[in-house]
DRENTOR-319096 format. One record per atom (N, C-alpha, C, CB): x, y, z; residue in one letter. Coordinates in steps of 0.05 Angstrom, whole numbers, plus 5000, padded with zeros to 4 digits. Each point is the difference from the previous one (the first is absolute). Glycine has a CB too. Layout:
XYZa/...
END
This chain:
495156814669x/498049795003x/501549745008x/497050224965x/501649585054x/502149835005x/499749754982x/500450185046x/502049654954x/498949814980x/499149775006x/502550174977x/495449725012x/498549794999x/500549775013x/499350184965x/500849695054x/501249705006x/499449904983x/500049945037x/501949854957x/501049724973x/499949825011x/503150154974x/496149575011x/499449735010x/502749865025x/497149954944x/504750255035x/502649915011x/500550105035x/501850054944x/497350215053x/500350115032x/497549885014x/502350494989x/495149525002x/499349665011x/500749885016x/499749954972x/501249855011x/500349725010x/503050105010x/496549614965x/504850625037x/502650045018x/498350015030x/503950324961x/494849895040x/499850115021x/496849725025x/502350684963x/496649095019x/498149805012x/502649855005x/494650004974x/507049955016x/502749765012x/501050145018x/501749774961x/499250455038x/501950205030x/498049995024x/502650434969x/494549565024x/497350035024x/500349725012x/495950334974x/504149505006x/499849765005x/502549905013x/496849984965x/505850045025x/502649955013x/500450145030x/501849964951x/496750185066x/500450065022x/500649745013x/497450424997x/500149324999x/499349795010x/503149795005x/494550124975x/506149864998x/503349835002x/501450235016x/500649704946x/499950555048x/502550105013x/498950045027x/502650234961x/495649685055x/498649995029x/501549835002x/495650135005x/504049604980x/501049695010x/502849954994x/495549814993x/505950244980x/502549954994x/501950185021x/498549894947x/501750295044x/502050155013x/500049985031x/499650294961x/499549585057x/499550025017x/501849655011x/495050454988x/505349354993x/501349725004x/502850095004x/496849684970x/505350565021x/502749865010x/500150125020x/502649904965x/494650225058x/500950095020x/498849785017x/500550504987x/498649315003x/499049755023x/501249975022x/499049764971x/504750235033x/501349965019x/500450195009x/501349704989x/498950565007x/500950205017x/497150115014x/504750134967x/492349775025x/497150085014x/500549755026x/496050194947x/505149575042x/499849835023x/502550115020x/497849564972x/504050455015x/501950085023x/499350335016x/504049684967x/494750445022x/498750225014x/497749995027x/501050134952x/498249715040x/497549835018x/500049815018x/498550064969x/504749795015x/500749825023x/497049714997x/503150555038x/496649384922x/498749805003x/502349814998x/495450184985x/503549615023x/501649705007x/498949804974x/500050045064x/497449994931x/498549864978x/501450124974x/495149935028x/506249914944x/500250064982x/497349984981x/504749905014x/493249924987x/497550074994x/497850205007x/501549644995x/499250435026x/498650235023x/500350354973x/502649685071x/500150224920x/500550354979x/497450014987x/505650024981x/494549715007x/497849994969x/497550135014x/501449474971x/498350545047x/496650295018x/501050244968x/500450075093x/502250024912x/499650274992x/499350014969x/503450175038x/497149604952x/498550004965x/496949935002x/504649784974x/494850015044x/496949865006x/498350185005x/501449635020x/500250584999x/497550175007x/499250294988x/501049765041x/500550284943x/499350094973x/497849944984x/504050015002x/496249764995x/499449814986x/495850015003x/506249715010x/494250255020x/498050015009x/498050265000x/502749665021x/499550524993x/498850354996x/498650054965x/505050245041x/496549704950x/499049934968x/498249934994x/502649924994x/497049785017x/497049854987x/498250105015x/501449554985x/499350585044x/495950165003x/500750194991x/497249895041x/504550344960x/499350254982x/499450054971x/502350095031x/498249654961x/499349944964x/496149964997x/506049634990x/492550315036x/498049954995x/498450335006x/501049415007x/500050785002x/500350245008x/499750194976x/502849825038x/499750204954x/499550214980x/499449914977x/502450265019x/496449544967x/497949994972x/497350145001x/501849554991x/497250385034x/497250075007x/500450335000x/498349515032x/504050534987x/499750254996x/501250184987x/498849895028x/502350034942x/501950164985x/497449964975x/506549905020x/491449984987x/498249934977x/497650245010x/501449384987x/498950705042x/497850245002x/501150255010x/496649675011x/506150334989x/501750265000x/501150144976x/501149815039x/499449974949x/502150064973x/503749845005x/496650604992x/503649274987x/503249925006x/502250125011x/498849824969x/500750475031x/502650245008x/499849935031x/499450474961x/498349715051x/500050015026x/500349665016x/496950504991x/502049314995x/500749725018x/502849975007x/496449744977x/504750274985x/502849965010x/501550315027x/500549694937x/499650455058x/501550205019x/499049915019x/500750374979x/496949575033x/500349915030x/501849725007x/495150245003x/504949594974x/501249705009x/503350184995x/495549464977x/505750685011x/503050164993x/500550195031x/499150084933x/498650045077x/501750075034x/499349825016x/499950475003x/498549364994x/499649775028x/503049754993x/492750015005x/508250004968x/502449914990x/502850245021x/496949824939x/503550325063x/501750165003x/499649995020x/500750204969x/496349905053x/500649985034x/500949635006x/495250485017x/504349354973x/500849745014x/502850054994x/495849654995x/505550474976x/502849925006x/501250205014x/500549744963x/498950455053x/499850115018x/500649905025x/497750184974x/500149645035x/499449875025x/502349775000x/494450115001x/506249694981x/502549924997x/503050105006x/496849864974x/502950375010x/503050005010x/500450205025x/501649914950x/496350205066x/501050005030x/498649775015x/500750535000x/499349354983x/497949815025x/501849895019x/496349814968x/504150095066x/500450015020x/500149735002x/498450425012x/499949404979x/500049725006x/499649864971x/498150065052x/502149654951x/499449914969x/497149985003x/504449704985x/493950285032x/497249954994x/498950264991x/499649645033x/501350614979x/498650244992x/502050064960x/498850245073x/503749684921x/500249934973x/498649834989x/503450115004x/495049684995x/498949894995x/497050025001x/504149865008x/495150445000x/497550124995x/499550144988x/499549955024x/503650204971x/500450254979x/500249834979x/502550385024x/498949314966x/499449894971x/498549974997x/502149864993x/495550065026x/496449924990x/499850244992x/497349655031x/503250594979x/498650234991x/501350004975x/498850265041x/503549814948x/501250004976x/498349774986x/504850195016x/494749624977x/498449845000x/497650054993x/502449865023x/496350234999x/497250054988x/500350304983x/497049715043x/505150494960x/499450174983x/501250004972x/499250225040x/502649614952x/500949924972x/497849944984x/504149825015x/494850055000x/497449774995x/498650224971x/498349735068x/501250524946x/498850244980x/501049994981x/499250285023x/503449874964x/500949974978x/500049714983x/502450395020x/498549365002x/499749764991x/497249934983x/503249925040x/494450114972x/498049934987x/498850254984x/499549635033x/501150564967x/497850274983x/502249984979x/497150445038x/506049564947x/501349964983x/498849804987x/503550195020x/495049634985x/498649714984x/497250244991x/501749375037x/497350714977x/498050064995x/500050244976x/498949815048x/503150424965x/500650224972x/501349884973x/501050365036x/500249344961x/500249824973x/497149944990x/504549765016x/493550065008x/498049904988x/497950164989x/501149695026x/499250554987x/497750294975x/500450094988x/498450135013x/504049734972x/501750164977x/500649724978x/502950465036x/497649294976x/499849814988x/498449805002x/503350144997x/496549604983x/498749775013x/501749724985x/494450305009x/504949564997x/500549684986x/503250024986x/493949904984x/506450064990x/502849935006x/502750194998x/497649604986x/500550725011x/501550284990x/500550055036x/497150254940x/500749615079x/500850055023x/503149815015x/494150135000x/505149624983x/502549875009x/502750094983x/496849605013x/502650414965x/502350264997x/501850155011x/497549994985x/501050305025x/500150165023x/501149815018x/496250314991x/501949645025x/501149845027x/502849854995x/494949905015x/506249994962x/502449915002x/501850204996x/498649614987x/500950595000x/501850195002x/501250165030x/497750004953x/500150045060x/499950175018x/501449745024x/495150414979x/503849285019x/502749845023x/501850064988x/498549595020x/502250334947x/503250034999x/501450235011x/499549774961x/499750515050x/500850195005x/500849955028x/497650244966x/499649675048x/499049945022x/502949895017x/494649904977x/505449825007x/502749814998x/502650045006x/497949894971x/502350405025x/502050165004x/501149995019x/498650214979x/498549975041x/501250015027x/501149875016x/497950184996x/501049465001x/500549775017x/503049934993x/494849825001x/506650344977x/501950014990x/502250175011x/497249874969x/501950395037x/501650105015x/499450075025x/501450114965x/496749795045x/499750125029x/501649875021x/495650124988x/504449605008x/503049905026x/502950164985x/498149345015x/501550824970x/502250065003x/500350305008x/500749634971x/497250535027x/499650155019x/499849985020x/499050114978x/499849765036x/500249845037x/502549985003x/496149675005x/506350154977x/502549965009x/502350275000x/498549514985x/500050664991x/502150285002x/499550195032x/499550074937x/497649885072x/499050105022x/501549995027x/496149904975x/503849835023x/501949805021x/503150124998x/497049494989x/504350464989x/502750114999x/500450315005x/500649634968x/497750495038x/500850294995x/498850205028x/499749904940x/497149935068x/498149995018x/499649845021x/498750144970x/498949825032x/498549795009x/498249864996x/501450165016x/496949734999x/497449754983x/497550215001x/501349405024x/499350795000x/497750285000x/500350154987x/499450015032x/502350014954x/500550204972x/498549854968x/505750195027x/494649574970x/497149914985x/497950015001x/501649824998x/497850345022x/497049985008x/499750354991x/499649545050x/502950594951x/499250344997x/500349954973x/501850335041x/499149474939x/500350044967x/496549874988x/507049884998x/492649955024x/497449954993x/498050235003x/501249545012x/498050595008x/498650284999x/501050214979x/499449925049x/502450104944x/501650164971x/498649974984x/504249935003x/495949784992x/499049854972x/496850174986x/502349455025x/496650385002x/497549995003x/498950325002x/500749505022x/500650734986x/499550244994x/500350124977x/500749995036x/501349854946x/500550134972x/497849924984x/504950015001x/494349705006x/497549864982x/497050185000x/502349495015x/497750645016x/497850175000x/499950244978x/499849865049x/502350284952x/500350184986x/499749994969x/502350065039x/498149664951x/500949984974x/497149834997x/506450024996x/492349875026x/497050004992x/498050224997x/500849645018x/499650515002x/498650295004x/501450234974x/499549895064x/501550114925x/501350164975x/498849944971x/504449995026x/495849664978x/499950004973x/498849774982x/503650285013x/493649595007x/499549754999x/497250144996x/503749655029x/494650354955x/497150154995x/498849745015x/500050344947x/497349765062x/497649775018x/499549864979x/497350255037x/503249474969x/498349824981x/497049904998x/504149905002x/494150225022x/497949915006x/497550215003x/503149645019x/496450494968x/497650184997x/499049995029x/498549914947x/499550415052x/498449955025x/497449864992x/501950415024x/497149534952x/497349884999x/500749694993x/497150464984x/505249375017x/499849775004x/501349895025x/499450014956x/500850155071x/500949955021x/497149875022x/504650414986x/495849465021x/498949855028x/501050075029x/499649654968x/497650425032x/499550155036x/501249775017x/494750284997x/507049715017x/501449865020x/498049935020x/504250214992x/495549435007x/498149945022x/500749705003x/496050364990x/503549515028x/501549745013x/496949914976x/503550005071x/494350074923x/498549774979x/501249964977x/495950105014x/504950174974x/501850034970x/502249735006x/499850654989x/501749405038x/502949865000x/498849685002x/503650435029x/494249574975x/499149725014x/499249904966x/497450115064x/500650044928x/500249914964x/501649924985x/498250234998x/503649995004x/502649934986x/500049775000x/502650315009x/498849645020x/502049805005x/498249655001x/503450455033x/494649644959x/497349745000x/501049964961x/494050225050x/505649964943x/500449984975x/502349864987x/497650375005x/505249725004x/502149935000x/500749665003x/500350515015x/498649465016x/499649825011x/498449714971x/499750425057x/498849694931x/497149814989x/502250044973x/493350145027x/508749904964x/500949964973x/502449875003x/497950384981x/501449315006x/502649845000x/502550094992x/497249704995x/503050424979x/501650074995x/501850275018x/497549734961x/501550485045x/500350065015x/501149965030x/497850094964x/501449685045x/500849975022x/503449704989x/493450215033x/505149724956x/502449724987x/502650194998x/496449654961x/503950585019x/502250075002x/501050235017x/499649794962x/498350285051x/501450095032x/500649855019x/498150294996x/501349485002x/502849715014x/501449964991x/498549765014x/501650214957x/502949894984x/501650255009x/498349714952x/500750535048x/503250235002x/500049995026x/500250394961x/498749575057x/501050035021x/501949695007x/495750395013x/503349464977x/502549714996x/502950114989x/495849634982x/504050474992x/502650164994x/500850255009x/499449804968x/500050375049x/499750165021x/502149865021x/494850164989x/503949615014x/500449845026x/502749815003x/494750005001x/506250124973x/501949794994x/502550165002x/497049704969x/502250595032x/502750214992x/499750115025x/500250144946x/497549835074x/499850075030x/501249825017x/496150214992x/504649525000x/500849755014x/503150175005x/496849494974x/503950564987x/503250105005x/500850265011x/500749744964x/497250445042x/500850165012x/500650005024x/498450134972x/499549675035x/500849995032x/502949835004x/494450015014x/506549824976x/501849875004x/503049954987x/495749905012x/504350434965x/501950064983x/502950035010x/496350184979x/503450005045x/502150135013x/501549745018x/497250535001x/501049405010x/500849685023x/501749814977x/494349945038x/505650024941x/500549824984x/501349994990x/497949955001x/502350334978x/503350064997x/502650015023x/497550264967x/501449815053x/501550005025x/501149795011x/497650295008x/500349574993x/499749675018x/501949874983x/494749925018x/504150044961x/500949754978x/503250154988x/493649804978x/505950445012x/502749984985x/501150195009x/499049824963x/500950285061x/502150275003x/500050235000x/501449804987x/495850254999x/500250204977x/499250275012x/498949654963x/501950535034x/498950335028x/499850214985x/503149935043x/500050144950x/500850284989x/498749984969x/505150065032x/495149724957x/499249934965x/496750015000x/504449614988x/494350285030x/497249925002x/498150274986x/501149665050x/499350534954x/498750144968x/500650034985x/498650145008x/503349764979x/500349984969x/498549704993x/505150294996x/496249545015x/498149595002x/496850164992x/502949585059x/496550504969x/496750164992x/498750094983x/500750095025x/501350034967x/499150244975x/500149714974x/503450655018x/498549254978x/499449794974x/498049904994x/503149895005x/495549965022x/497649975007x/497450175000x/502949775018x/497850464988x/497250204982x/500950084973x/498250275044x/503649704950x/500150104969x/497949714984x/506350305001x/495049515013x/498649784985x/497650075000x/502649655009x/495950345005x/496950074995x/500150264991x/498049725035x/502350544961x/500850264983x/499649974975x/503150125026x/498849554977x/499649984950x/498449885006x/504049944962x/495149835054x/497349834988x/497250265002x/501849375025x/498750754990x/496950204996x/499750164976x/499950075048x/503750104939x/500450114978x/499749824979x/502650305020x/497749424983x/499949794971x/497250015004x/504549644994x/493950335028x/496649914994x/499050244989x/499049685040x/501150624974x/499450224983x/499849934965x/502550285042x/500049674956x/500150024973x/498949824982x/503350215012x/496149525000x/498849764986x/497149995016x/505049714988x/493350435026x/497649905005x/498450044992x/501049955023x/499450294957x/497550024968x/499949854991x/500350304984x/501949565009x/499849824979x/499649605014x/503650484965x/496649465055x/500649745008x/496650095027x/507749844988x/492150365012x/497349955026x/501249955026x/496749754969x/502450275047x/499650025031x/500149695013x/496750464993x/502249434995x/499349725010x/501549865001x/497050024989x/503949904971x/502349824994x/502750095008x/497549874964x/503550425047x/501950085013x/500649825029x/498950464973x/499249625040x/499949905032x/500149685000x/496850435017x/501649504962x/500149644999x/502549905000x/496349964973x/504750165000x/503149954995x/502150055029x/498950194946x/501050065060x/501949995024x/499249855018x/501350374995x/496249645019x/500049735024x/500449734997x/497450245015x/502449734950x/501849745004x/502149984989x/497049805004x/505250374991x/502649945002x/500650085019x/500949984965x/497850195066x/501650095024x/499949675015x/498350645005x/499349284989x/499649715003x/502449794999x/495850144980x/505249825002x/501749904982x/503050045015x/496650124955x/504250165047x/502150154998x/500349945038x/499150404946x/498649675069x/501349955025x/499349795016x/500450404999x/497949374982x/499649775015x/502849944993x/494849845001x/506450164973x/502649844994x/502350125026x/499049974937x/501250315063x/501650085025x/500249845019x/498950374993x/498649595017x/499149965021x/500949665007x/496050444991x/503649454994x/501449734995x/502749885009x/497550104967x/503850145009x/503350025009x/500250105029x/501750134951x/497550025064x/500050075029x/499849785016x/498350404991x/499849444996x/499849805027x/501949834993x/495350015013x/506250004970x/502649844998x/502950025015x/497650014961x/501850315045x/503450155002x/498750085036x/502450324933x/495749615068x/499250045037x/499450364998x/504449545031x/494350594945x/499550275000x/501750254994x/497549785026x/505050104965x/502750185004x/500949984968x/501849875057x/496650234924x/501850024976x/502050124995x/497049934988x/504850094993x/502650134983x/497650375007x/503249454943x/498250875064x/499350154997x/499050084980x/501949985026x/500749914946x/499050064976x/497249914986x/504850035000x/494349725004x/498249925006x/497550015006x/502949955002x/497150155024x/498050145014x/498850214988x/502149875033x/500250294962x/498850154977x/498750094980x/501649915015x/499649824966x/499950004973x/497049885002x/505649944983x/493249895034x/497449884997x/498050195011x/501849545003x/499250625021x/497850265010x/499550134971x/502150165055x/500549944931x/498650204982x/498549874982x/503350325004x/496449454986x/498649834987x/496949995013x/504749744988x/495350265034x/497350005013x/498950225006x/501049655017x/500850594990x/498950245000x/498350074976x/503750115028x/498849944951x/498050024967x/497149875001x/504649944970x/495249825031x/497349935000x/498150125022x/501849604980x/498850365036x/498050105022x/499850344989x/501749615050x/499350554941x/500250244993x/497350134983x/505249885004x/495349794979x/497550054979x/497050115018x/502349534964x/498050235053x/496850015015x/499250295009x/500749525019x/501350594989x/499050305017x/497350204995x/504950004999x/496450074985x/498650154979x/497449864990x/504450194988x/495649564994x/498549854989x/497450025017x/503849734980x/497550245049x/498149785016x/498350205007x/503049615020x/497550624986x/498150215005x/498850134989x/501549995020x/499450024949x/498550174985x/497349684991x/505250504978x/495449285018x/497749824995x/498150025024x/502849684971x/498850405062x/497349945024x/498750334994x/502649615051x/498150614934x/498450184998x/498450104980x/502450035026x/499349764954x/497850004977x/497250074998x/502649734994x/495550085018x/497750075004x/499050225017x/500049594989x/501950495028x/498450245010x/501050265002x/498349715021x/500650484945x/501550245006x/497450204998x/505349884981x/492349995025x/497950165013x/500550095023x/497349804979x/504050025039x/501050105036x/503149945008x/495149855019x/506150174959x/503350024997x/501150135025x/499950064948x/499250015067x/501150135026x/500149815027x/498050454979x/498549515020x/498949755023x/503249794987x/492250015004x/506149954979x/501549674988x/502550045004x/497249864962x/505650325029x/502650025002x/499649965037x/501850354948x/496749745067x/501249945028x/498549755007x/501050505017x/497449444970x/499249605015x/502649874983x/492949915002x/507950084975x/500849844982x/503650065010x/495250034954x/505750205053x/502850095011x/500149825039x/499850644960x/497849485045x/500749885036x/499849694995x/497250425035x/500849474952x/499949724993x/502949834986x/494650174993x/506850014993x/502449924988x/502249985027x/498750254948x/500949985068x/501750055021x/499049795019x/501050514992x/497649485014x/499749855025x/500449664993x/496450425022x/503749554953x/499849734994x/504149945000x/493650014965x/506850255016x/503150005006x/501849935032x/498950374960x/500449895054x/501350065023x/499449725017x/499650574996x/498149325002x/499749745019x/501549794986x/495550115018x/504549794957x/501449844987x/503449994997x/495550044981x/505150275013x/503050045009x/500950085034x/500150184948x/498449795074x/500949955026x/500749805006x/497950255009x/499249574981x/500549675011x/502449874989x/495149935001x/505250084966x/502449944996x/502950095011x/496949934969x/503350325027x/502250175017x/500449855033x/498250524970x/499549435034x/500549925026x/501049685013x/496850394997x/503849494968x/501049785007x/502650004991x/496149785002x/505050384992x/502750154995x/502149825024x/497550594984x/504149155002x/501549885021x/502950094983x/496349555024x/505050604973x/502549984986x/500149944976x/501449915035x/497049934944x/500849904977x/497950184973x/501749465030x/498250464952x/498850094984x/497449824991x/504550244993x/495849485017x/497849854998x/496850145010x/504149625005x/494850575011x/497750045005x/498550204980x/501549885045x/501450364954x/499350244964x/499549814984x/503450404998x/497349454993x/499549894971x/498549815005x/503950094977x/495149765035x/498449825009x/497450115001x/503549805022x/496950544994x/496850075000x/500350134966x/498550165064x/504349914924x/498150064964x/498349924989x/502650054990x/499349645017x/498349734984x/496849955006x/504849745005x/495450315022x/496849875010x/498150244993x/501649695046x/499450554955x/498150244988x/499849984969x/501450325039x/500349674955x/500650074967x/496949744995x/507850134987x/493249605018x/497949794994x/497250035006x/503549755007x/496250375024x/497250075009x/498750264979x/501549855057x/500450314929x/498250194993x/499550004968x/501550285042x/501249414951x/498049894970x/497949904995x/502949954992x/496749885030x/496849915007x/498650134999x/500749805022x/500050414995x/497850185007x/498750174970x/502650055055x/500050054937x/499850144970x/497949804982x/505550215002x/495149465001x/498449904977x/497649875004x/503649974982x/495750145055x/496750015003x/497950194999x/501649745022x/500550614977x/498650204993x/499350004972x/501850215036x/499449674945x/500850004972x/497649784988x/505950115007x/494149735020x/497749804987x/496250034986x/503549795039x/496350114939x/497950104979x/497449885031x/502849884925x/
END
């Protein structure tokens, strides 16, 4: 007889679904220079396409499969978004030109998107309110991982391979996840509470979604803190590079940096029974407040070029906080809706994304050499989305 899945294999196997998404984007930065030197781009901002458009493939395929993992069942949505995952990284690594790679990431992109949003959804019919935020912190701290080791998979790739040989460990991945969903992940969604797939259902939904402040309030705030860890993705690799040198080391620097957020999601897990959802997120946005306006200060002093150690020592300070929000922020924008937990995970996920990926381009894209524009856009997000937090909050 086989045995039972445990909370624990769980929330292992919604973080591994969910981690396709970082190891799409991480592992894929210490090959920035060797995709440009392959291509023969001249633009050092021109790379950041290959995280952006990810990014993008993402936020419309996130509005995709809720609607329809809510009238199929969660199994079958995700497996189709897990091979449309595997043919784009496919199409990548023979791709011929950078524009036709750069069609195969939208596709990777829009097919992550599946696991990305139905893993929210197989938590929210099993949990709710703050046993969901719980869960959900457990399953980033896992999550957390990957963004942890995946440039350093990209860089063993590189040393041993090539930048098209990341792209065959990504189809790997993403085939074992099917398997270990299709084995041993029971349907979380009955056939008599599923919804017939129809652009009126999706149009409801997303009217619904749309008409609840709260709901929509903190599907801007995470996509602000979203937007803040999308700024550095796009501009991680250039910066260590630019500013300090830094090549061969640059995933380990990385990895410190996702561990930091790793414990702030494992410390919120463990304190958000008891401290709530709210007063968590309050607290961090205003000491990320605090923590990288002060940075941000000293930068404009030193012309953007701090001590490495430094640099450092204040990222992981800001990471931790921003870490808190992750989790928080999405389990409060779905709070109210786990009557259509499916619709809602893909308005409330593409809405997070698209608010991210535009917010971390523009900034990324003022990327002049220094560190003054990252921390500059912390500050101005971190601030915009305390506001924001204490007008959804308002009686």
């Amino acid at each position: 007889m086989e045995k039972k899945q445990t909370t624990g294999e769980f929330i292992a196997l919604m973080a591994f679904l969910m981690s396709l998404v970082a190891l799409a984007i991480d592992a894929i930065l210490p090959a920035f220079h060797a995709i440009a030197a392959s291509f023969e781009i001249k633009d050092a901002n021109e790379v950041q396409l290959v995280v952006g458009i990810v990014f993008l493939g993402m936020a419309i395929g996130q509005l995709f499969y809720g609607p329809l993992s809510d009238s199929i069942g969660r199994k079958p949505a995700t497996y189709m978004g897990l091979v449309l995952f595997i043919i784009g990284s496919l199409i990548s690594a023979f791709a011929p030109t950078y524009d036709v790679m750069l069609a195969g990431r939208f596709l990777q992109g829009f097919g992550v998107a599946g696991p990305r949003t139905v893993s929210i959804a197989f938590v929210r019919d099993q949990y709710a309110g703050r046993e969901m935020a719980r869960i959900m912190s457990f399953v980033i701290t896992i999550f957390i991982l990957m963004p942890a080791l995946a440039p350093t998979f990209g860089a063993l790739m590189l040393v041993y391979s090539s930048w098209e040989s990341i792209f065959y460990l990504f189809a790997v991945l993403a085939f074992v996840n099917l398997i270990w969903l299709y084995t041993r992940q029971p349907e979380t969604l009955p056939k008599d509470r599923r919804i017939p797939f129809s652009l009126a259902s999706v149009l409801r939904g997303t009217i619904e979604v749309l008409r609840n402040r709260f709901s929509v309030g903190y599907m801007i705030i995470g996509g602000m803190a979203f937007g803040c860890l999308v700024t550095y993705l796009n501009t991680a690799k250039l910066l260590y590079f630019d500013i300090y040198g830094i090549d061969e080391m640059f995933p380990l620097y990385f990895a410190m940096l996702a561990l930091a957020v790793g414990a702030s999601s494992l410390v919120n897990g463990k304190i958000v029974m008891k401290y709530g959802m709210r007063a968590l997120m309050q607290s961090s946005l205003a000491l990320m407040i605090i923590s990288s306006g002060t940075f941000l200060t000293y930068l404009l002093m030193v012309e953007g070029h701090p001590p490495f150690a430094l640099f450092m020592g204040a990222m992981i300070v800001i990471f931790f906080f921003m870490g808190i929000l992750f989790g928080n922020a999405n389990a409060m924008a779905m709070e109210p809706m786990g009557h259509i937990a499916g619709i809602a995970s893909s308005i409330i996920g593409a809405g997070t994304t698209f608010t991210s990926m535009t917010l971390g381009t523009i900034i990324g894209q003022l990327y002049d050499q220094t560190l003054v524009p990252l921390v500059g856009g912390f500050t101005v997000l971190a601030l915009t989305a305390y506001l924001l937090m204490m007008w959804v909050e308002k009686k």
